[in-house]
Every structure is written in structure tokens, then in C-alpha cells.
C-alpha positions as a Markdown table, in Angstrom:
| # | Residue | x | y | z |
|---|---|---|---|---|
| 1 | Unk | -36.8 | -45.7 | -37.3 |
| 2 | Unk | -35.3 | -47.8 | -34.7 |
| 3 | Unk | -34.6 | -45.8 | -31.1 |
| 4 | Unk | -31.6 | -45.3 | -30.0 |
| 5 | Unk | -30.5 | -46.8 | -26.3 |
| 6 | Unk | -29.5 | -44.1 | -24.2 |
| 7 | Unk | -26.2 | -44.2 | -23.0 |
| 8 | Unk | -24.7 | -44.3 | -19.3 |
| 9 | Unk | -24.2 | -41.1 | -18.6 |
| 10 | Unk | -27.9 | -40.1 | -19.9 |
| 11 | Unk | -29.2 | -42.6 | -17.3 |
| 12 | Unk | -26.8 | -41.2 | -14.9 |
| 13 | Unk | -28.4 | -37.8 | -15.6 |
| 14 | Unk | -32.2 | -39.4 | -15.5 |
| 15 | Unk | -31.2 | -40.6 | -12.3 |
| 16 | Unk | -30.5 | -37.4 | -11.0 |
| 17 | Unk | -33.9 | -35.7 | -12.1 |
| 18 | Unk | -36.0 | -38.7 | -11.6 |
| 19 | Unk | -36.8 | -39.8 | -8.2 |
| 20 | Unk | -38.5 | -43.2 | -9.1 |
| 21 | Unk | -36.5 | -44.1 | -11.2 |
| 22 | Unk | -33.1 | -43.5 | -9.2 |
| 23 | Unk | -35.1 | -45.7 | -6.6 |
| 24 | Unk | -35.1 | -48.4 | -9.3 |
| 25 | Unk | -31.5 | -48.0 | -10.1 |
| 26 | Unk | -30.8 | -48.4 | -6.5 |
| 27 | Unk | -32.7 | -51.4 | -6.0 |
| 28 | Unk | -31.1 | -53.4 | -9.2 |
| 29 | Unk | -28.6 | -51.2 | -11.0 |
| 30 | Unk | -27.0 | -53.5 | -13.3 |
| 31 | Unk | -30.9 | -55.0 | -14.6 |
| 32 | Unk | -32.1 | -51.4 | -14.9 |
| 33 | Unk | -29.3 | -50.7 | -17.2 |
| 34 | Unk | -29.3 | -53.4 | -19.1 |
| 35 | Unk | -33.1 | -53.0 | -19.4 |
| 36 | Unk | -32.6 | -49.6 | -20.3 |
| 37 | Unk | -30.8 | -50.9 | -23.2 |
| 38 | Unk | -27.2 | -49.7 | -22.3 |
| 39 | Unk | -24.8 | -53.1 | -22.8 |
| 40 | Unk | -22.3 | -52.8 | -19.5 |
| 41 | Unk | -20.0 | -55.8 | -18.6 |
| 42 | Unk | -17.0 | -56.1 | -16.4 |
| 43 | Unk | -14.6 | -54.6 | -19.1 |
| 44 | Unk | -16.9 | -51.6 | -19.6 |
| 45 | Unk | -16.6 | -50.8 | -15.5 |
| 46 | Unk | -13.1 | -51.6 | -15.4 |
| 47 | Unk | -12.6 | -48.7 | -18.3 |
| 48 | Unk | -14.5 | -46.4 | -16.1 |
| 49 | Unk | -13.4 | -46.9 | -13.3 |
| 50 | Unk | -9.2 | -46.2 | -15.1 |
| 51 | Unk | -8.4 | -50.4 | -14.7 |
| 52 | Unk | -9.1 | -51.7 | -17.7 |
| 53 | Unk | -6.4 | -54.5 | -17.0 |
| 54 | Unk | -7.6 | -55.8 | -13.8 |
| 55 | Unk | -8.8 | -58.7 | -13.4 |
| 56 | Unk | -12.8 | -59.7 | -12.4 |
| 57 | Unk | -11.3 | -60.3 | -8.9 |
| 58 | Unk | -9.4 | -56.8 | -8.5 |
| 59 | Unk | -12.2 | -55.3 | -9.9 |
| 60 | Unk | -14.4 | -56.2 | -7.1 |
| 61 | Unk | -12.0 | -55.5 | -4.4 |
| 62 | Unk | -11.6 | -51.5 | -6.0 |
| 63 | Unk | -15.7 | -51.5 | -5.6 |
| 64 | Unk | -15.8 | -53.1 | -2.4 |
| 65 | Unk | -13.4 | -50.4 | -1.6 |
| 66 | Unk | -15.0 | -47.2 | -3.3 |
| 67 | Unk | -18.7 | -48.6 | -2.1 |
| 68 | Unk | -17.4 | -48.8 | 1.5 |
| 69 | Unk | -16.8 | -45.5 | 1.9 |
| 70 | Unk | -19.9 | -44.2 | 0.2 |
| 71 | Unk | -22.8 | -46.4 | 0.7 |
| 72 | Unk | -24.1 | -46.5 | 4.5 |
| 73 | Unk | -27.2 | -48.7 | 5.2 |
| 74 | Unk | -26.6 | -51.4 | 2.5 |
| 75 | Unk | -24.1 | -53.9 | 2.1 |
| 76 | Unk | -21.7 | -53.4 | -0.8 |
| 77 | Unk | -20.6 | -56.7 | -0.6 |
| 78 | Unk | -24.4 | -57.7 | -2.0 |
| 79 | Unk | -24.1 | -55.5 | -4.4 |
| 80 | Unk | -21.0 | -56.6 | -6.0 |
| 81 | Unk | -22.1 | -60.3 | -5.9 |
| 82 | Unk | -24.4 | -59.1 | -8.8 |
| 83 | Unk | -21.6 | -58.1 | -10.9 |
């Protein structure tokens, strides 16, 4: 029987109980993910994130702006060049 891949929120809830691997999801979240086996493109983050009609562009701008006020130490801008 073939295993299922876990979905986001299940990582999102590893994340919280696992310290090394949160510190692996901080250091490359989207290749952790996708390793992980949980498919997640731009129109899956626009739907989370309630802008599923935004372009790639607007998308980055509403991270840039939500990462700003959350992340202190690291540059968000790095991180959305990964998207």
C-alpha cells in the first residue's frame, strides 16, 4: 500500500512538536515541503492566504508585507525570492 503525503497543516503541526525539523523548515520551507511530499505552488498560497486572483507579483508584495512584520533577524525579501 502506497503512503499517503501528509498534508500542510500536518507539517504545520510536526513543526510545532518537532524542534529539528521546524529548524529545517526554517532553513528551506518550500524544499521541505515539497520533499515532504505536499505539492504547493503559487495558486495553492494565494488560496491560503484569501487572494486566489492575485497575480505572482501581488502575491509577493502581501508576503513581503505579512513577513515584515513577523520575521526579525532574516530578510523576507530572500525568502520570497524562493517562491
Amino acid at each position: 500500500m502506497a503512503q499517503q503525503s501528509p498534508t500542510f497543516r500536518e507539517l504545520m503541526t510536526r513543526a510545532t512538536n518537532d524542534e529539528a525539523f521546524r529548524d529545517r523548515l526554517a532553513a528551506d520551507p518550500l524544499g521541505v515541503v515539497h520533499a515532504e511530499g505536499v505539492r504547493m505552488d503559487a495558486a495553492f498560497i494565494k488560496e491560503r492566504l484569501g487572494i486566489p486572483g492575485a497575480s505572482d507579483l501581488e502575491l509577493i508584495e502581501v508576503l513581503r508585507a505579512r513577513l515584515g512584520e513577523h520575521v526579525h533577524g532574516h530578510s523576507a525579501s530572500a525568502f520570497c525570492v524562493c517562491l
